[in-house]
C-alpha positions as CSV (number, residue, x, y, z in Angstrom):
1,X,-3.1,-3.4,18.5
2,X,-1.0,-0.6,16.8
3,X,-1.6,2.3,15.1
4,X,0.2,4.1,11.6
5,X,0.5,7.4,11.6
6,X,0.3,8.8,8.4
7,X,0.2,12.5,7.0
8,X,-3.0,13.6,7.7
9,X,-4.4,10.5,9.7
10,X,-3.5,7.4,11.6
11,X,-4.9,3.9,11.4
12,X,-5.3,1.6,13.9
13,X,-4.6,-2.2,13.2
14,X,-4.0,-5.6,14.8
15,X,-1.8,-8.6,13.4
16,X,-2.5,-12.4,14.6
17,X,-1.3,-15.6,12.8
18,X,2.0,-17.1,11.8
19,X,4.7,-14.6,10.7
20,X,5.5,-16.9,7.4
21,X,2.2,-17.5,6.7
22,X,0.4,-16.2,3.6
23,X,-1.5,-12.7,4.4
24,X,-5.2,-12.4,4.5
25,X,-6.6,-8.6,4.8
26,X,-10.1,-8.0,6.1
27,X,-12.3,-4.9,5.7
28,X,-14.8,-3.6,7.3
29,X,-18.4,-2.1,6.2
30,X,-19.5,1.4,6.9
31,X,-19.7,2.2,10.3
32,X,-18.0,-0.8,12.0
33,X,-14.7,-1.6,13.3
34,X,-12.3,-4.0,13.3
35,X,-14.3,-5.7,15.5
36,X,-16.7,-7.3,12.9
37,X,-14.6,-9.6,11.7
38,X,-13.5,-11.9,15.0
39,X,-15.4,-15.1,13.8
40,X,-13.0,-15.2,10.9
41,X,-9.9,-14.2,12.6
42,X,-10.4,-17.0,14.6
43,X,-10.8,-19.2,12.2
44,X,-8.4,-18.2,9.7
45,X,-5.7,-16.9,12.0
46,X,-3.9,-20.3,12.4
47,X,-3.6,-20.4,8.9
48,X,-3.0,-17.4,7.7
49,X,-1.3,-13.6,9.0
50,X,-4.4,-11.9,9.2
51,X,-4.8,-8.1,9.5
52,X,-8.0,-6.2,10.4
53,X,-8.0,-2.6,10.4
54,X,-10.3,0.2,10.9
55,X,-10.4,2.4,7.8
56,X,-10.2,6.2,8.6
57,X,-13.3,8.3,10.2
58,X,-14.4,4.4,12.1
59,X,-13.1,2.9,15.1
60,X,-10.0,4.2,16.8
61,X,-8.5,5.3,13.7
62,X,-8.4,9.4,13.3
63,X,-10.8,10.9,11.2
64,X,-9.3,13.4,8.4
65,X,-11.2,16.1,7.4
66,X,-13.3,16.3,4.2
67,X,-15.3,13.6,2.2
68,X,-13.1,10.5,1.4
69,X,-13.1,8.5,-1.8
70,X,-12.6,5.0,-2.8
71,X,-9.3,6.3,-4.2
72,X,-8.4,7.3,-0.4
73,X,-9.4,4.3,1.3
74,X,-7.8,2.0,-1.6
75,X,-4.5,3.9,-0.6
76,X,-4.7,3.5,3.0
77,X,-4.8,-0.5,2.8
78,X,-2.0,-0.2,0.5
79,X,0.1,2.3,3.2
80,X,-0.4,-0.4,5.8
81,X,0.9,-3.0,3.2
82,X,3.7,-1.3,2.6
83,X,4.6,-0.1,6.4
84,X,4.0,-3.9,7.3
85,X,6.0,-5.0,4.1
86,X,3.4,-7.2,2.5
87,X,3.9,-7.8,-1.2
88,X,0.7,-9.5,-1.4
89,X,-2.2,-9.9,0.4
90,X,-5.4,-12.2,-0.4
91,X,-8.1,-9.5,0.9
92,X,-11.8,-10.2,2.1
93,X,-14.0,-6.6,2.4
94,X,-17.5,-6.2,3.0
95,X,-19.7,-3.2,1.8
96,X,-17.7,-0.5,1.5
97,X,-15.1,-3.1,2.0
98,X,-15.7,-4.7,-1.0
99,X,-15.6,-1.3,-3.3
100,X,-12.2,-1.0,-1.5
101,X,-11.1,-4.2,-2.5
102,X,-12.9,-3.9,-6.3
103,X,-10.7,-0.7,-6.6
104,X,-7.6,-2.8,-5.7
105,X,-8.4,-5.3,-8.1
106,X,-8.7,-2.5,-10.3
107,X,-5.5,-0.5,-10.0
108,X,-3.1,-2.8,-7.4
109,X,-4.1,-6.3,-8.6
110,X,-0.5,-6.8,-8.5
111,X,-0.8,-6.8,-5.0
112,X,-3.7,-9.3,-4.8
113,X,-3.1,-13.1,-3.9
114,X,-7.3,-13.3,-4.9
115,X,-9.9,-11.2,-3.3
116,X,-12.9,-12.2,-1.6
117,X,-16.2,-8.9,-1.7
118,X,-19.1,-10.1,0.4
119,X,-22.9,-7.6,0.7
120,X,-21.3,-5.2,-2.5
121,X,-22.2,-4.0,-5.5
122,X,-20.2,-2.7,-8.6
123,X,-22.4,0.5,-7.3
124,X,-23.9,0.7,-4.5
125,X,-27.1,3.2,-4.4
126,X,-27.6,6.8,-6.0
127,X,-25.0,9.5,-5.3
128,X,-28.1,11.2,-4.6
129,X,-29.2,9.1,-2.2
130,X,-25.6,9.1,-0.4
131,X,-25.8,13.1,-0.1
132,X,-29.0,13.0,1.3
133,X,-27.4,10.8,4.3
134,X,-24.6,12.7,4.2
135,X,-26.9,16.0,4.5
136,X,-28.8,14.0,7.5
137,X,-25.5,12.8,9.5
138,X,-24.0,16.2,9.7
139,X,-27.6,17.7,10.9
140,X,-28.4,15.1,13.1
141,X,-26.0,12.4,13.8
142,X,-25.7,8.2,13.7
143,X,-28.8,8.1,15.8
144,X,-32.2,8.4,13.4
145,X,-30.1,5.8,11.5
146,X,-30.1,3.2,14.2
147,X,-33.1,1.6,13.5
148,X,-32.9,1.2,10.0
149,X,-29.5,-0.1,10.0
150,X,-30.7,-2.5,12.9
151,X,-33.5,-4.0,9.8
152,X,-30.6,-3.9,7.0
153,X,-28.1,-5.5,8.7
154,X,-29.7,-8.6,10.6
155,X,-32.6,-10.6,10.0
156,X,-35.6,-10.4,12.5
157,X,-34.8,-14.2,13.8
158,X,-31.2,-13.3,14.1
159,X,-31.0,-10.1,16.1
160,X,-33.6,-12.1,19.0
161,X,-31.7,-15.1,19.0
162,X,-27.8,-12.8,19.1
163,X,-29.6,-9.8,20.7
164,X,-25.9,-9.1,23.2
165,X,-24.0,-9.5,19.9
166,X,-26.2,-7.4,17.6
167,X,-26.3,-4.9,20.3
168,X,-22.7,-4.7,20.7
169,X,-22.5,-3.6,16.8
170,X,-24.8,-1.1,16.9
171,X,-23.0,0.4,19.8
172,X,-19.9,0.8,17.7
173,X,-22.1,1.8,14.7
174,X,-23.5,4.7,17.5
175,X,-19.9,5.7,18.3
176,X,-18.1,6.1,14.8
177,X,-17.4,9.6,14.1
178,X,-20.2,11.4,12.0
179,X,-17.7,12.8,9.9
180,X,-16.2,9.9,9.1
181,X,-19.4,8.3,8.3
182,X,-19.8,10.9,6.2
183,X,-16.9,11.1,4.5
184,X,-17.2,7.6,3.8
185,X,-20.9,7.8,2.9
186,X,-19.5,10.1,-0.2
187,X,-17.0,7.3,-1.1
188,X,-19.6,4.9,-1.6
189,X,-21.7,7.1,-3.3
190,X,-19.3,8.0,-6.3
191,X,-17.3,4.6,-6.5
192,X,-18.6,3.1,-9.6
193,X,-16.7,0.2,-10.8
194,X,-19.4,-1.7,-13.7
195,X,-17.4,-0.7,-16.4
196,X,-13.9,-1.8,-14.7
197,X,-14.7,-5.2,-13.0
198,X,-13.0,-6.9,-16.2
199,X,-10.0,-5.3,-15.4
200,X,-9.9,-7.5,-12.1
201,X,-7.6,-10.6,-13.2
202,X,-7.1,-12.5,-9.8
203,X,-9.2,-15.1,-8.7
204,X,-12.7,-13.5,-6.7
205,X,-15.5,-15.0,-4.8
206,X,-18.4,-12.6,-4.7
207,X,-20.8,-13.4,-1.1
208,X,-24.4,-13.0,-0.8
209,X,-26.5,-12.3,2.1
210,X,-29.6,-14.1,0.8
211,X,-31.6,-11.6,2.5
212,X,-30.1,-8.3,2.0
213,X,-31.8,-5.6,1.3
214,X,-28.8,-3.4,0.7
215,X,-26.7,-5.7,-1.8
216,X,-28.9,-8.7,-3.0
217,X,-27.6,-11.8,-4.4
218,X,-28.1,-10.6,-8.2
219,X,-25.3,-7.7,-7.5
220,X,-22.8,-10.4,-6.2
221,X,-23.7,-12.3,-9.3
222,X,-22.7,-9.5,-11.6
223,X,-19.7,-9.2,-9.7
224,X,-19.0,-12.7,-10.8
225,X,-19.7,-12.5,-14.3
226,X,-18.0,-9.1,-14.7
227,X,-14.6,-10.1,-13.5
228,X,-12.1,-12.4,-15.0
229,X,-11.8,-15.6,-12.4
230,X,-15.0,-15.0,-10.6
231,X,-17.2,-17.4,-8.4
232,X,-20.5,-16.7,-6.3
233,X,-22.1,-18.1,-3.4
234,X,-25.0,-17.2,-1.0
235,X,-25.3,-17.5,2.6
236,X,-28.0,-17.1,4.6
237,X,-28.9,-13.7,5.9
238,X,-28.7,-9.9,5.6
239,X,-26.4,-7.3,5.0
240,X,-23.5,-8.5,7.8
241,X,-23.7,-11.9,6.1
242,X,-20.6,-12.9,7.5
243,X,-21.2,-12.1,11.4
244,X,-25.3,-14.2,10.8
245,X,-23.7,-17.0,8.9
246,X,-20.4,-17.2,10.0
247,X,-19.8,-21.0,9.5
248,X,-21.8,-20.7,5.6
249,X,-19.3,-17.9,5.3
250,X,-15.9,-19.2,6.3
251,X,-16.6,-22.1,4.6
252,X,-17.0,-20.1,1.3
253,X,-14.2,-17.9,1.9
254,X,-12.0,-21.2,2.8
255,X,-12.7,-22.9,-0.1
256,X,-11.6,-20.0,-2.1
257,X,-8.5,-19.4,-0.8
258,X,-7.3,-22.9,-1.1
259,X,-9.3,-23.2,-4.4
């Protein structure tokens, strides 16, 4: 674990793999941590350098004040790139994740060895509907969200049968700061890539919960379609598709990045 301390914030992040081997950048959804993502550090850290961060306002990283936008948290992967001296990375992000990684494709696909975006959308929800959270965050806290982000994120069958694990996420979920939920809540709500995802050249594997409310299987599709070298595939579950199919997931995300 280390931590880059940058003007106005610092990051925390953690390294594991082979120093020569190719780099492989994960990142999270709104209101996780680094955490998330241990099924496929395990798996892929043999293979690859894998770094796993948690992006500003989550986790132990600091939480700037403000609102944030996708412009923001597109630069802070690309701050930890450059302090870690990686000229390319491939990059998996989920959610708000996956707009971060879009808006690389976007404006740093030089950067890009291919990018994976699992439970995303080109646009995700209303920017109404993101200040309205915002609004109810800042009045009240994570906690009125709890239950409905219990429902979004797993499936009924999987939160019984992982109930420690499940639990263990929403505790983090419960301790990110509000105002970096927040801020991040008004990233999501004004990144809008629909008219942009042909701008995105390198290879990209769009992932499907096939249960999630939040980012169905038809937005992963478009994602797909939209971009230049783009693939799909679904895996069973909701919105933290890769944490309630992690064997459906890493096998997707394997077979793209030795595709």
């Amino acid at each position: 674990m280390a931590f880059l301390e940058l003007p106005r914030h610092r990051l925390r992040y953690v390294v594991e793999g082979p120093a020569d081997a190719p780099w492989l950048t994960f990142c999270n959804s709104l209101g996780t941590d680094l955490h998330m993502w241990e099924p496929q550090a395990r798996a892929f850290s043999g293979r690859f350098r894998v770094l796993r961060y948690d992006r500003r306002g989550h986790g132990l990283s600091s939480t700037p004040p403000g609102l944030y936008t996708v412009d923001d948290l597109g630069a802070d992967v690309l701050a930890l790139w450059n302090h870690l001296g990686i000229e390319r990375s491939h990059f998996c992000g989920l959610s708000i994740g996956g707009l971060t990684g879009q808006w690389l494709g976007v404006h740093a696909g030089e950067r890009l060895l291919s990018l994976t975006v699992a439970a995303t959308a080109a646009k995700i929800g209303s920017l109404e509907s993101w200040r309205a959270r915002i609004d109810q965050v800042r009045d009240a806290g994570l906690q009125p969200l709890l239950e409905g982000t219990r429902e979004r994120w797993f499936s009924t069958a999987f939160a019984q049968t992982h109930a420690q694990q499940v639990e263990d996420i929403l505790q983090r979920f419960l301790t990110t700061s509000a105002e970096g939920y927040a801020g991040c809540c008004n990233a999501v709500g004004h990144a809008d890539f629909r008219d942009r995802l042909a701008d995105i050249r390198v290879p990209t594997l769009a992932i499907a919960g096939d249960q999630d409310p939040v980012c169905p299987p038809a937005d992963l599709q478009a994602i797909a379609t939209g971009v230049a070298q783009g693939r799909h595939a679904s895996v069973p579950g909701r919105h933290i598709c890769n944490l309630e199919s992690v064997d459906a997931f890493n096998a997707a995300l394997a077979d793209h990045l030795h595709a």
